[in-house]
C-alpha positions as CSV (number, residue, x, y, z in Angstrom):
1,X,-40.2,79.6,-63.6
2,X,-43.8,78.5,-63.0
3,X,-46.2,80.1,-60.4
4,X,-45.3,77.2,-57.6
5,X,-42.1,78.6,-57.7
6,X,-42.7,82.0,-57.7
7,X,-45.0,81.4,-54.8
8,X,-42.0,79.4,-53.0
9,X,-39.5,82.2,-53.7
10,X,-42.0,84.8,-52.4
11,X,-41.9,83.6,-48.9
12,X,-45.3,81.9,-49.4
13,X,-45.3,78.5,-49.9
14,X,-46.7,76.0,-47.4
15,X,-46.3,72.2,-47.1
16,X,-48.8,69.9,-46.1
17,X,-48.2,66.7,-44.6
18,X,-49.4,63.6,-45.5
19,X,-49.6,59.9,-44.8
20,X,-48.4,58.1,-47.7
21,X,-50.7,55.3,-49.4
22,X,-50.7,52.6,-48.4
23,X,-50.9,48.8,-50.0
24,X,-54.0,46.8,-49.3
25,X,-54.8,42.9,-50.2
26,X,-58.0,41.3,-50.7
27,X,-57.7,37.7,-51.7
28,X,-55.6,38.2,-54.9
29,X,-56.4,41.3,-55.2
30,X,-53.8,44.2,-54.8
31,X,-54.5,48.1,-54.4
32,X,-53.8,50.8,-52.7
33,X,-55.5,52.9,-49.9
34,X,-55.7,56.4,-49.3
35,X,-58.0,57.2,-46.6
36,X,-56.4,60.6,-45.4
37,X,-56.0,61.8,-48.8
38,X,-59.4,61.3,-49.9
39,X,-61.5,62.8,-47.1
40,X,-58.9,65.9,-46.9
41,X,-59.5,66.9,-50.6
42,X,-63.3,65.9,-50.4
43,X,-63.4,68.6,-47.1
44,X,-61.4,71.0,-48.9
45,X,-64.3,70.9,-52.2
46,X,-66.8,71.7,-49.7
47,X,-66.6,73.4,-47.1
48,X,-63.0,73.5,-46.8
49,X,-60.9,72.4,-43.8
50,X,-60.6,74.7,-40.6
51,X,-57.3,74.5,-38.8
52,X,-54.9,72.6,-41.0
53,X,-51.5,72.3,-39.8
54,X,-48.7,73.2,-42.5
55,X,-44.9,74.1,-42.6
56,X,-44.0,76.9,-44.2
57,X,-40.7,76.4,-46.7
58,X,-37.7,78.7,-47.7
59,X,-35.7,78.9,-50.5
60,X,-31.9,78.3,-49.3
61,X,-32.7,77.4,-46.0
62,X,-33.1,73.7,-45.0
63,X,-36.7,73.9,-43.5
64,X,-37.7,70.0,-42.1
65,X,-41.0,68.6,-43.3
66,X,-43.4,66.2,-41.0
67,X,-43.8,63.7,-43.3
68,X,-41.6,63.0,-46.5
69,X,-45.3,62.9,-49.0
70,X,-48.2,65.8,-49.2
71,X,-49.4,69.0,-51.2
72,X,-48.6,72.4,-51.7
73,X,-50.8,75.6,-50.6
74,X,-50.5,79.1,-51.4
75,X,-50.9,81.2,-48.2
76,X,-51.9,84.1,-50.0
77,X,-55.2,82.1,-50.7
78,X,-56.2,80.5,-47.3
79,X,-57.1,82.1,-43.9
80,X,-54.1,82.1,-42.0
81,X,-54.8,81.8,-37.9
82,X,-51.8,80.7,-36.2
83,X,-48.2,81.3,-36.7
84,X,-45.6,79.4,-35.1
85,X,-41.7,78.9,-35.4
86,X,-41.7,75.8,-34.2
87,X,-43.9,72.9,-33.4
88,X,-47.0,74.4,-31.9
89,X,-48.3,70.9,-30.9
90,X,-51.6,71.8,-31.9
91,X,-54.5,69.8,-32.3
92,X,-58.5,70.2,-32.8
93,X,-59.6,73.0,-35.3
94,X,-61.5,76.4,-34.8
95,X,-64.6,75.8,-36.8
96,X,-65.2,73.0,-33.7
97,X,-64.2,75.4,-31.1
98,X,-61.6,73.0,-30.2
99,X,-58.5,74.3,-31.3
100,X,-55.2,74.3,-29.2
101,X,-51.9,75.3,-29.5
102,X,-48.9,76.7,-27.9
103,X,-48.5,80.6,-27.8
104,X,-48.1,82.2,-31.0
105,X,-44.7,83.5,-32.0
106,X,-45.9,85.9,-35.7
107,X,-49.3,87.6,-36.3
108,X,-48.2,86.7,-40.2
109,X,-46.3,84.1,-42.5
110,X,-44.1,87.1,-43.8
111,X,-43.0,87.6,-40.5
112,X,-42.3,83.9,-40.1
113,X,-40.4,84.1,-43.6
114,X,-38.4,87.1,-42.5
115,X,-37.2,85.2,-39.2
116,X,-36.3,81.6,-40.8
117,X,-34.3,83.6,-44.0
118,X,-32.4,86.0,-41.1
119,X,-31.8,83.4,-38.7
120,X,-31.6,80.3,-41.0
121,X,-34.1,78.6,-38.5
122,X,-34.3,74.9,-40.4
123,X,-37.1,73.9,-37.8
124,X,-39.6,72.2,-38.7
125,X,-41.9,75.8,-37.9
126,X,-46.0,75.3,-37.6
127,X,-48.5,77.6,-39.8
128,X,-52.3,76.7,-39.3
129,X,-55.0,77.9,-42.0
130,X,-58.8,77.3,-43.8
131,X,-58.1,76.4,-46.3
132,X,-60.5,75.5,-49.5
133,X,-59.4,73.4,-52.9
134,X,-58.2,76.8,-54.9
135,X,-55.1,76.8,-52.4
136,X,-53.3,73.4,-53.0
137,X,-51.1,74.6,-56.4
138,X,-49.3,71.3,-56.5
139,X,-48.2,68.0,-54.7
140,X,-44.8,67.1,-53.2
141,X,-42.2,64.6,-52.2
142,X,-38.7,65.0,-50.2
143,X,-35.5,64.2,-51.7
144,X,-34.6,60.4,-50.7
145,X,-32.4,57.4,-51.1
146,X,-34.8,55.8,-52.6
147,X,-36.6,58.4,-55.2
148,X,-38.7,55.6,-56.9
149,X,-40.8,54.9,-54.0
150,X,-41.7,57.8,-53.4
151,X,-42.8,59.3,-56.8
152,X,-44.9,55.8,-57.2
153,X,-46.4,57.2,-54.0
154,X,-46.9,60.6,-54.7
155,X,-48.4,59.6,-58.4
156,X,-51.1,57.0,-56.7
157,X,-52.2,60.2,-54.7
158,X,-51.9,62.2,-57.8
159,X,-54.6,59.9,-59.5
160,X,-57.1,60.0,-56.5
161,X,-56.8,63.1,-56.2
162,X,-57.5,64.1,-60.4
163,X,-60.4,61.7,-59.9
164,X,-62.2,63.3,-56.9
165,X,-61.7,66.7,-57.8
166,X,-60.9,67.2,-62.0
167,X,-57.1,68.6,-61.3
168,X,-54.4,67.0,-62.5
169,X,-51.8,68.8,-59.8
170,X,-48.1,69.3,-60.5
171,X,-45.3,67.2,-58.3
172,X,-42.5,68.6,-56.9
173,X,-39.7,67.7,-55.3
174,X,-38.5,68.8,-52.4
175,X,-34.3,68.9,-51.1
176,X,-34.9,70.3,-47.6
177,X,-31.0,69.7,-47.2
178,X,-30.8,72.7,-49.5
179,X,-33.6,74.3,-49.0
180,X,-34.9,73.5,-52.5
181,X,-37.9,72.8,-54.8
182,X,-38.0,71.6,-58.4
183,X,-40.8,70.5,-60.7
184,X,-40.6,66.7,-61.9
185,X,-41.6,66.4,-65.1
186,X,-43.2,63.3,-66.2
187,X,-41.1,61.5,-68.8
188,X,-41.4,57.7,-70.3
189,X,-38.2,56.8,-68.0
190,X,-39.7,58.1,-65.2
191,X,-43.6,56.5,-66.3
192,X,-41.6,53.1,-67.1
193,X,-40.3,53.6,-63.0
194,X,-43.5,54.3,-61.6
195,X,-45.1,51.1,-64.0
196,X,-42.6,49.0,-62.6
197,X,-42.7,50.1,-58.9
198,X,-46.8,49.9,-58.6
199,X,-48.0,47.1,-56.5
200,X,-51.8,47.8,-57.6
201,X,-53.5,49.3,-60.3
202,X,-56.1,50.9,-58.4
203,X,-56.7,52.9,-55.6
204,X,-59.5,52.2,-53.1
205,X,-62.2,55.3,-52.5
206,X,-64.9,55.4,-50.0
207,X,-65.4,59.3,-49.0
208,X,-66.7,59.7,-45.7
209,X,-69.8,60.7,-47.4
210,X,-70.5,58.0,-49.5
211,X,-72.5,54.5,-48.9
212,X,-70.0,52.1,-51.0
213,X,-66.6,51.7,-51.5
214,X,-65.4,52.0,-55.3
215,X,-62.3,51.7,-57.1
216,X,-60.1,54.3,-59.5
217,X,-57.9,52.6,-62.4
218,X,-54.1,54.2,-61.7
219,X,-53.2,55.4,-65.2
220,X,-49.6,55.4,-65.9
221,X,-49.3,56.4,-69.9
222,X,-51.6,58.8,-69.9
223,X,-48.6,61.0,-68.6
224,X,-46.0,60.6,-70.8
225,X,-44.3,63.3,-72.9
């Protein structure tokens, strides 16, 4: 069992939502975008990222996620500031004094883990934190008809991702139908799906930052086993 896990069984583990990349076209030219992905992790380097909303995840309970693509954080290593059963509908973040949300239902995310485990509460429940870069522990996708997609997804994030900040993050995935979370590890089959199932070999980065646009190669053997 690898420290993801043991953070997941713990009660800890938070899921972060995430628009999935998306396919852009320039004459010929085929790559993919990820906008949301690339300005999160660049805020999270610096000064980190006030407000962020997450789902906190159970084993054995069927907790919904927002979005079927995203990352992983360890609670125990962010600033936790509202806690929520349900969807808080919040929006704006603390650090710009703009931050809303429906009432609070836990002061903690242990609480929150004690009530979804007793009353098998599969809501899709609301956690914000601050969060910096050292508490993502690993990147996920939910269990889907069509597997391939998303892992081709998930690995064009994972690429951006190793570029901008130097960590090559685990992927997991995610059966919120039973409430469960496995590693993938990435074997030739699974590199010759994720070959065959990219529509680009690069991704598209222009940090909010930055004057000009540039591009990252997408990798595929570098992974195999």
């Amino acid at each position: 069992m690898d420290d993801v896990e043991n953070i997941y069984n713990e009660g800890k583990l938070l899921i972060r939502a995430m628009d999935q990349p998306r396919l852009g076209i320039s004459g010929q030219d085929k790559y993919y975008e990820c906008e949301s992905w690339i300005n999160e992790f660049c805020g999270l380097m610096k000064d980190g990222l006030s407000s962020l909303s997450t789902t906190l995840i159970i084993p054995n309970v069927g907790v919904r996620t927002y979005k079927n693509v995203g990352f992983l954080i360890n609670s125990d290593w962010t600033e936790v500031t509202h806690v929520a059963k349900s969807d808080s509908a919040s929006s704006g973040n603390e650090r710009d004094g703009d931050f809303s949300a429906n009432k609070a239902d836990f002061d903690t995310v242990l609480e929150l883990a004690n009530h979804i485990k007793e009353k098998n509460d599969v809501r899709m429940n609301e956690v914000n934190v601050n969060s910096k870069l050292d508490g993502v522990v690993g990147l996920f996708i939910n269990k889907s008809s069509n597997p391939a997609y998303l892992l081709t997804k998930i690995f064009v994030a994972k690429e951006v991702i190793k570029s901008l900040t130097g960590v090559d993050y685990p992927i997991y995935l995610y059966d919120w139908s039973l409430g469960r979370l496995d590693k993938i590890e990435i074997t030739k089959e699974m590199e010759e799906i994720i070959a065959n199932n990219l529509e680009g070999d690069k991704v598209l980065c222009w940090p909010d930052d930055v004057d000009e646009a540039y591009y990252i190669p997408i990798e595929v053997s570098q992974y195999s086993k």
